[in-house]
C-alpha positions as protocol buffer text, in pm:
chain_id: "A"
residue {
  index: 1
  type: UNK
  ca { x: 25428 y: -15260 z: 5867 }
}
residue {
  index: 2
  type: UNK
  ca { x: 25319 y: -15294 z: 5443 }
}
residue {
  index: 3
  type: UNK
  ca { x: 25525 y: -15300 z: 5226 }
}
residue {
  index: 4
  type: UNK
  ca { x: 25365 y: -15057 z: 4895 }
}
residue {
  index: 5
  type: UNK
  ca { x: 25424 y: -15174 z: 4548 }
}
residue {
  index: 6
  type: UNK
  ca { x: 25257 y: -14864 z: 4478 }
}
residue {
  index: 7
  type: UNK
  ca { x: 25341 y: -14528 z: 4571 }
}
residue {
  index: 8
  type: UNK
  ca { x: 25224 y: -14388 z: 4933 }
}
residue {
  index: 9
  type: UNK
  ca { x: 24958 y: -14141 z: 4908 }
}
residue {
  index: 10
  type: UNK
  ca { x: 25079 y: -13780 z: 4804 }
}
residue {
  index: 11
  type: UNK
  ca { x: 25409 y: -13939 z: 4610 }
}
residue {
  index: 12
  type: UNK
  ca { x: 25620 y: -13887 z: 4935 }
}
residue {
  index: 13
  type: UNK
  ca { x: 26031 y: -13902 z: 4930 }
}
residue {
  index: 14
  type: UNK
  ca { x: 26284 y: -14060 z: 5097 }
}
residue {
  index: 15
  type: UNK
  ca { x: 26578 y: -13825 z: 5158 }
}
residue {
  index: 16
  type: UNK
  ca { x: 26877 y: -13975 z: 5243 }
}
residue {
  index: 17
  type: UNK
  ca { x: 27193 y: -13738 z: 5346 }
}
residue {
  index: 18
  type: UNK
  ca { x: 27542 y: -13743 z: 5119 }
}
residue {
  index: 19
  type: UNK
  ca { x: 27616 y: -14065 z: 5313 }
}
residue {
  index: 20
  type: UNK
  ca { x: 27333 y: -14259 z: 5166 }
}
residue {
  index: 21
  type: UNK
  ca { x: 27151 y: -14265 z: 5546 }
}
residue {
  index: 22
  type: UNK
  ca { x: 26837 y: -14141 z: 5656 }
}
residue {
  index: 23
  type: UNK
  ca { x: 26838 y: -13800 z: 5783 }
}
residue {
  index: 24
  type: UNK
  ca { x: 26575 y: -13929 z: 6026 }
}
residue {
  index: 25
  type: UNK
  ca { x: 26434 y: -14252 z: 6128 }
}
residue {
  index: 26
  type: UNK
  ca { x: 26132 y: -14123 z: 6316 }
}
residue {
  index: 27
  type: UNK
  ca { x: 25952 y: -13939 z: 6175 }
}
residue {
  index: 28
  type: UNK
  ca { x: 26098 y: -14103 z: 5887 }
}
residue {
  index: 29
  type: UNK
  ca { x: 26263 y: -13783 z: 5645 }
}
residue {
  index: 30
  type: UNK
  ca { x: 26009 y: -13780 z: 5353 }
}
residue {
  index: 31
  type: UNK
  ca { x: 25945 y: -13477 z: 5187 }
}
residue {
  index: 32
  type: UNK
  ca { x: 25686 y: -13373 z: 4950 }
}
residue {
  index: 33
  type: UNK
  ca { x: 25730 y: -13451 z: 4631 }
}
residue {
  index: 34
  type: UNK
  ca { x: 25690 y: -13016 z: 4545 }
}
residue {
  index: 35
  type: UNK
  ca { x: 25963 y: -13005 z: 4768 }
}
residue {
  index: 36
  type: UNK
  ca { x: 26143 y: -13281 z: 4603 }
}
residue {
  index: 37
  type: UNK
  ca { x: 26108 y: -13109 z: 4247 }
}
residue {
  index: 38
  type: UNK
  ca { x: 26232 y: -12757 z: 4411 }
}
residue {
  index: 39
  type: UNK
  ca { x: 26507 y: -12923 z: 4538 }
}
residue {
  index: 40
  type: UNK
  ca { x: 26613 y: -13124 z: 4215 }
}
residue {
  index: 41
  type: UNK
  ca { x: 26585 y: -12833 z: 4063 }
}
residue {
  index: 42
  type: UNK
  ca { x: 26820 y: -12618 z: 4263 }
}
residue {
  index: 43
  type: UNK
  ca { x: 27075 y: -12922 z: 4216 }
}
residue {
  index: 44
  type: UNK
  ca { x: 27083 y: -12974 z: 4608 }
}
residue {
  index: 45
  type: UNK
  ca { x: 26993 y: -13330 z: 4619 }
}
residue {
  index: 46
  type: UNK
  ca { x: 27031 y: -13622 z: 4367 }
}
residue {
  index: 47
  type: UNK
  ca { x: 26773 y: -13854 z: 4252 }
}
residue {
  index: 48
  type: UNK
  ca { x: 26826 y: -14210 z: 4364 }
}
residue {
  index: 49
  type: UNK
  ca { x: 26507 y: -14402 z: 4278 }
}
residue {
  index: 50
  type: UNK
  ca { x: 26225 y: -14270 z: 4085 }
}
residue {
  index: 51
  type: UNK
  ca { x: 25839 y: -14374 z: 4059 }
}
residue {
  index: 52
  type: UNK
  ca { x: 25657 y: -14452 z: 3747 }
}
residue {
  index: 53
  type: UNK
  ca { x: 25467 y: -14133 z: 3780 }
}
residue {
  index: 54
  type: UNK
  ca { x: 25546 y: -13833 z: 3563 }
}
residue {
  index: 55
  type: UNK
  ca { x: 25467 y: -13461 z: 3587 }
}
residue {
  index: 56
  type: UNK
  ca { x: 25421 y: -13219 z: 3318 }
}
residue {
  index: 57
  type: UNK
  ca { x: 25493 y: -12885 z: 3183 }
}
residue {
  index: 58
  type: UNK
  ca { x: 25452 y: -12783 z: 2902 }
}
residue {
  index: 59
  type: UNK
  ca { x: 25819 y: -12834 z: 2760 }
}
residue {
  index: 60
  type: UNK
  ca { x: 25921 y: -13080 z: 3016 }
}
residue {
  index: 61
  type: UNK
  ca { x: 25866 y: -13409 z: 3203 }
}
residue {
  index: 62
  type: UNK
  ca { x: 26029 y: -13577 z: 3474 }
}
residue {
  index: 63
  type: UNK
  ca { x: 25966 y: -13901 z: 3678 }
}
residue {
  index: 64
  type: UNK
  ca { x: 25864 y: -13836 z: 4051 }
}
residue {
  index: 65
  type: UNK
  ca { x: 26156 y: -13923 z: 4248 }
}
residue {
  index: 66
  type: UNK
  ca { x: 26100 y: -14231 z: 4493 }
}
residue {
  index: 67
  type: UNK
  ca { x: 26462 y: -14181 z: 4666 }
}
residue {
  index: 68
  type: UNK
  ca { x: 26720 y: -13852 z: 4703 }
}
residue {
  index: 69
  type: UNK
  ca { x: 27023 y: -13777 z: 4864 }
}
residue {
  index: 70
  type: UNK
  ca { x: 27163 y: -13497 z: 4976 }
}
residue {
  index: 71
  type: UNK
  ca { x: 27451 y: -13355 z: 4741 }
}
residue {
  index: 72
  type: UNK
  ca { x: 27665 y: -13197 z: 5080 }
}
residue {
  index: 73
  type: UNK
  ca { x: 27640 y: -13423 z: 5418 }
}
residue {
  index: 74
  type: UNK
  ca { x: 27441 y: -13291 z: 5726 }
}
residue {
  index: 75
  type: UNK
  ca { x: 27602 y: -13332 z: 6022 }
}
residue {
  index: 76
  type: UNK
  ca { x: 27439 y: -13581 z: 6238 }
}
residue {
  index: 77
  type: UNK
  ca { x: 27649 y: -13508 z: 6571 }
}
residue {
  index: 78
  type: UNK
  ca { x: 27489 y: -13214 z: 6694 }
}
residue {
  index: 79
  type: UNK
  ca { x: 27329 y: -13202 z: 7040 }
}
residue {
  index: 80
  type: UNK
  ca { x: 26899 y: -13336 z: 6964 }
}
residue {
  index: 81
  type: UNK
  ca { x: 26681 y: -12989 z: 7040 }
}
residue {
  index: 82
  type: UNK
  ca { x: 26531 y: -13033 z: 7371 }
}
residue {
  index: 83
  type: UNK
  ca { x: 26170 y: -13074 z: 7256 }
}
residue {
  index: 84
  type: UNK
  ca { x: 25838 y: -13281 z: 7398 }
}
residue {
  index: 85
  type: UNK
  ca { x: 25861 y: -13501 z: 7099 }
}
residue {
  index: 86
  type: UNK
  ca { x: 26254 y: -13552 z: 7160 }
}
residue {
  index: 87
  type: UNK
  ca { x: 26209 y: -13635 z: 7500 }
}
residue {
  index: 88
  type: UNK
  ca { x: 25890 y: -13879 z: 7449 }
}
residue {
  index: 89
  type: UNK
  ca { x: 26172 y: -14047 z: 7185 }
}
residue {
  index: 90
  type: UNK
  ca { x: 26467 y: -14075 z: 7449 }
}
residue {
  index: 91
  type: UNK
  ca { x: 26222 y: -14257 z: 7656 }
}
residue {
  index: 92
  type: UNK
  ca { x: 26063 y: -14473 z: 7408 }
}
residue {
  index: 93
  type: UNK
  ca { x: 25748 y: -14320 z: 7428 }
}
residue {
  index: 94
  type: UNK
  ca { x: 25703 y: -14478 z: 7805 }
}
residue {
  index: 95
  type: UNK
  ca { x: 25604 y: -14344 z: 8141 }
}
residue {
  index: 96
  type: UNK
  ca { x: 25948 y: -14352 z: 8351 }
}
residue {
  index: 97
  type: UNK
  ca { x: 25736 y: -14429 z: 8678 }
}
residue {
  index: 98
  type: UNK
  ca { x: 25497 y: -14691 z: 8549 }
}
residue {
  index: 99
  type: UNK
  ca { x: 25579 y: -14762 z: 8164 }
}
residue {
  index: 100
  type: UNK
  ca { x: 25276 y: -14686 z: 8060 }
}
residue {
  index: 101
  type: UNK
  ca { x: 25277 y: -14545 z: 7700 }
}
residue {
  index: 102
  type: UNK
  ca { x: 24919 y: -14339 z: 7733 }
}
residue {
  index: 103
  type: UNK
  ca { x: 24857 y: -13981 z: 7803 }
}
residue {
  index: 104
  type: UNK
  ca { x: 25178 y: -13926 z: 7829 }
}
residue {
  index: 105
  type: UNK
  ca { x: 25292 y: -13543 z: 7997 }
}
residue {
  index: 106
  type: UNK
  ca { x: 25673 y: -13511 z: 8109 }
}
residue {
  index: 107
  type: UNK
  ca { x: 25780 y: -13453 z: 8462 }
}
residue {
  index: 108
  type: UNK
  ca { x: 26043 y: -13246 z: 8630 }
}
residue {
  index: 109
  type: UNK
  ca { x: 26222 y: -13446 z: 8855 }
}
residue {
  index: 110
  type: UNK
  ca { x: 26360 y: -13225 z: 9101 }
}
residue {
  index: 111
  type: UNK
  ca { x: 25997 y: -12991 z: 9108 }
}
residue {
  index: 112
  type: UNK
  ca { x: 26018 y: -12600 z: 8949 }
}
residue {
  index: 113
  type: UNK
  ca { x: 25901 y: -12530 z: 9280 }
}
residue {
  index: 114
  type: UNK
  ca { x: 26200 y: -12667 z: 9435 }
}
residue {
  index: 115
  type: UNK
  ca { x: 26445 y: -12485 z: 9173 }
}
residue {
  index: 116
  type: UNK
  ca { x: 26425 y: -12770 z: 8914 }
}
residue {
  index: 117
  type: UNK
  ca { x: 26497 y: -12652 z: 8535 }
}
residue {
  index: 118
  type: UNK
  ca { x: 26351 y: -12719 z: 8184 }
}
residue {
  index: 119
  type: UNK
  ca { x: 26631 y: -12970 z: 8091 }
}
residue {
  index: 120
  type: UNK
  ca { x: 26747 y: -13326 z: 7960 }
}
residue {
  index: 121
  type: UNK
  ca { x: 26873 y: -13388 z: 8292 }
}
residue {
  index: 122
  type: UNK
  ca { x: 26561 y: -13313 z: 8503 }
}
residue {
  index: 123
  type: UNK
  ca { x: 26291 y: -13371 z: 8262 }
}
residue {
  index: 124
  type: UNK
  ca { x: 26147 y: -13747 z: 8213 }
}
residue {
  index: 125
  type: UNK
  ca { x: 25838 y: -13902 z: 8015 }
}
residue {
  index: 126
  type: UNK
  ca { x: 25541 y: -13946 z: 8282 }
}
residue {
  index: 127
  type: UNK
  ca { x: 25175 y: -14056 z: 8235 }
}
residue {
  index: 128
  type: UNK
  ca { x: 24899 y: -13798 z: 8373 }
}
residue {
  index: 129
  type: UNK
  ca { x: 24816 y: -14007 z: 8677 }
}
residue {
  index: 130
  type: UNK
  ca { x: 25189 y: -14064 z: 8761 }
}
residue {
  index: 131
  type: UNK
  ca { x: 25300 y: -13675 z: 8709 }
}
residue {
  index: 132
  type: UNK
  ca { x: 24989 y: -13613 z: 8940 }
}
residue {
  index: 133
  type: UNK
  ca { x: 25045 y: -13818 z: 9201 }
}
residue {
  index: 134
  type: UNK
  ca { x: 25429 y: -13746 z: 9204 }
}
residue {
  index: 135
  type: UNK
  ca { x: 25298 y: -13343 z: 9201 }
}
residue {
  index: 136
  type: UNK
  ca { x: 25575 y: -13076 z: 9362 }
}
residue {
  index: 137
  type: UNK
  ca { x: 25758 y: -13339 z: 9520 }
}
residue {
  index: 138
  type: UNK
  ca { x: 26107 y: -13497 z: 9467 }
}
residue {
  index: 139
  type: UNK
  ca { x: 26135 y: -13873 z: 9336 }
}
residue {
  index: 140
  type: UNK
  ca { x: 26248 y: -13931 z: 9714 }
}
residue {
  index: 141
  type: UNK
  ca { x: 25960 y: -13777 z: 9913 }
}
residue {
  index: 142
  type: UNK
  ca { x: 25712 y: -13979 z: 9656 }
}
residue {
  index: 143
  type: UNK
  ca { x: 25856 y: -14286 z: 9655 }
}
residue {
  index: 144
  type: UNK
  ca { x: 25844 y: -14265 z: 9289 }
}
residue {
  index: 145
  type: UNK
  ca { x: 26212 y: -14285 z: 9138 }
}
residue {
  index: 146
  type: UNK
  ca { x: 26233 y: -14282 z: 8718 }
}
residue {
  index: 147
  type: UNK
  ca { x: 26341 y: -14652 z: 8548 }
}
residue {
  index: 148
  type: UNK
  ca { x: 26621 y: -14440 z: 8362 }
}
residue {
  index: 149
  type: UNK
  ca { x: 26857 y: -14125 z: 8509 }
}
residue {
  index: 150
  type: UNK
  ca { x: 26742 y: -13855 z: 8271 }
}
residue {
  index: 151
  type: UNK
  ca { x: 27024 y: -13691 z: 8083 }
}
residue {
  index: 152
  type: UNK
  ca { x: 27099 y: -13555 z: 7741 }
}
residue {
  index: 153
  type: UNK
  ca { x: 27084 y: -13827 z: 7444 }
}
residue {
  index: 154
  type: UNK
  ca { x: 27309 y: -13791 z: 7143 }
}
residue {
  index: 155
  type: UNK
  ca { x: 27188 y: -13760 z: 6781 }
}
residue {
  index: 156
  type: UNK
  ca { x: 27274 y: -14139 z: 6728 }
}
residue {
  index: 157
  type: UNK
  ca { x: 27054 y: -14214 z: 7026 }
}
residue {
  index: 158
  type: UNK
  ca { x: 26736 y: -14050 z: 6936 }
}
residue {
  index: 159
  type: UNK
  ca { x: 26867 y: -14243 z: 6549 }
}
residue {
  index: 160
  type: UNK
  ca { x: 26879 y: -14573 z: 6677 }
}
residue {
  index: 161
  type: UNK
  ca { x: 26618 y: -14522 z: 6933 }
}
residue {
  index: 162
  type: UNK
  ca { x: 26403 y: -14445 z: 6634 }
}
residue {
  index: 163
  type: UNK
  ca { x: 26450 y: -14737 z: 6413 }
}
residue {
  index: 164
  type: UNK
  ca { x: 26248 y: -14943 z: 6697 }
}
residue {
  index: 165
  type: UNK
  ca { x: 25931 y: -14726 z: 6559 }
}
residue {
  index: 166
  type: UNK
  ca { x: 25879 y: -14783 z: 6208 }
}
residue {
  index: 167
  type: UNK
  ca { x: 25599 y: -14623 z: 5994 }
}
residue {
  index: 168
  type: UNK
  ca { x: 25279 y: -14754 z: 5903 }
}
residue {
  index: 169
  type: UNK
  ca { x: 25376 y: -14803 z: 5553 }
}
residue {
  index: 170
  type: UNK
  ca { x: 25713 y: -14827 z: 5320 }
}
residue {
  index: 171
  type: UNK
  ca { x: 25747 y: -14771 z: 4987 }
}
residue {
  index: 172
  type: UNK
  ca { x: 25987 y: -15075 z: 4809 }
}
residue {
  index: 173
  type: UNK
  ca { x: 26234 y: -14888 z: 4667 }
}
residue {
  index: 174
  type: UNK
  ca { x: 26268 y: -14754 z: 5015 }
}
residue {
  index: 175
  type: UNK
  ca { x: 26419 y: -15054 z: 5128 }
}
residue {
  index: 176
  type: UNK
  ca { x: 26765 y: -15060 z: 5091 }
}
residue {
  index: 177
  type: UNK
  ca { x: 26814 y: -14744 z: 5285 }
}
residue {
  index: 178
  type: UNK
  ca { x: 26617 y: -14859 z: 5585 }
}
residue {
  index: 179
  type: UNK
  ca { x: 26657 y: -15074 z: 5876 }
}
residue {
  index: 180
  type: UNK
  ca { x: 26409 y: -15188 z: 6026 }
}
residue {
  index: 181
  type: UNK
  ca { x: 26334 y: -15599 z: 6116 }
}
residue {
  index: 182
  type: UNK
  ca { x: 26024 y: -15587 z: 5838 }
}
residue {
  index: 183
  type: UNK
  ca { x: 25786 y: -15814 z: 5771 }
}
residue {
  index: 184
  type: UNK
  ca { x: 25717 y: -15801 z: 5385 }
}
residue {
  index: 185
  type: UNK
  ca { x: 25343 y: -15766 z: 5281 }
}
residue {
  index: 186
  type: UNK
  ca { x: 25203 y: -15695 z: 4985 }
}
């Protein structure tokens, strides 16, 4: 991971809830900075950090904020939306049969063929070849049981689960909001 000196490409925010926290670790809650502006604007967030970049109109100027927070806290406790990237998160981006982390599909573990739903609790992260060998039948009958017992994460889960992925880049004034193990480059 960089560290920038310099502003990301597109002047990207942090947005930190009323707590001073990430709303999101990965993907990492940035919002555009025409979002930022909006939001500044409609006193729903307050600037933290700013970058030495101004914009203009023509009876005003303002620094690009860097770093917001929320004025009124977002829960964080509600159940994760069951979604492809959710799952892929719960289980670390990893095939549950193999731990592969390419071409990954997701698997039902007890088959739709055999009655088996669309949930947390029957759905894992499996490679192509592993989700085609397993096919329409149950862990059991293929001999192929998952590493982990699928079931619903929390919020805090997918959060902490999230913090082992960071970005490609951080901006420094980032920093103190963020947890990550980072190695500092310039």
């Amino acid at each position: 991971m960089q560290v920038l000196s310099h502003p990301p490409s597109g002047w990207p925010c942090l947005v930190l809830n009323a707590d001073f926290r990430p709303l999101s670790y990965y993907p990492l809650s940035l919002w555009p900075w025409q979002e930022v502006i909006k939001a500044v604007f409609l006193d729903r967030v307050d600037v933290v950090s700013t970058y030495d970049h101004e914009v203009h109109s023509p009876s005003f100027a303002m620094r690009l904020p860097s770093v917001v927070s929320l004025k009124h806290y977002v829960p964080q406790d509600r159940p994760p939306a069951f979604t492809r990237f959710n799952l892929f998160l719960r289980d670390a981006f990893t095939c549950q049969y193999c731990r592969v982390g390419e071409d990954l599909t997701f698997d039902h573990v007890v088959p739709r063929s055999r009655g088996g739903r669309t949930t947390w609790e029957n759905i894992v992260t499996a490679c192509a070849r592993c989700n085609l060998h397993k096919g329409g039948r149950t862990p059991h009958e293929a001999h192929m049981h998952p590493f982990h017992k699928p079931r619903r994460p929390t919020a805090h889960e997918l959060q902490d689960r999230g913090r082992k992925f960071p970005p490609h880049h951080l901006h420094q004034s980032w920093l103190d909001y963020l947890y990550w193990d980072i190695e500092l480059e310039a």
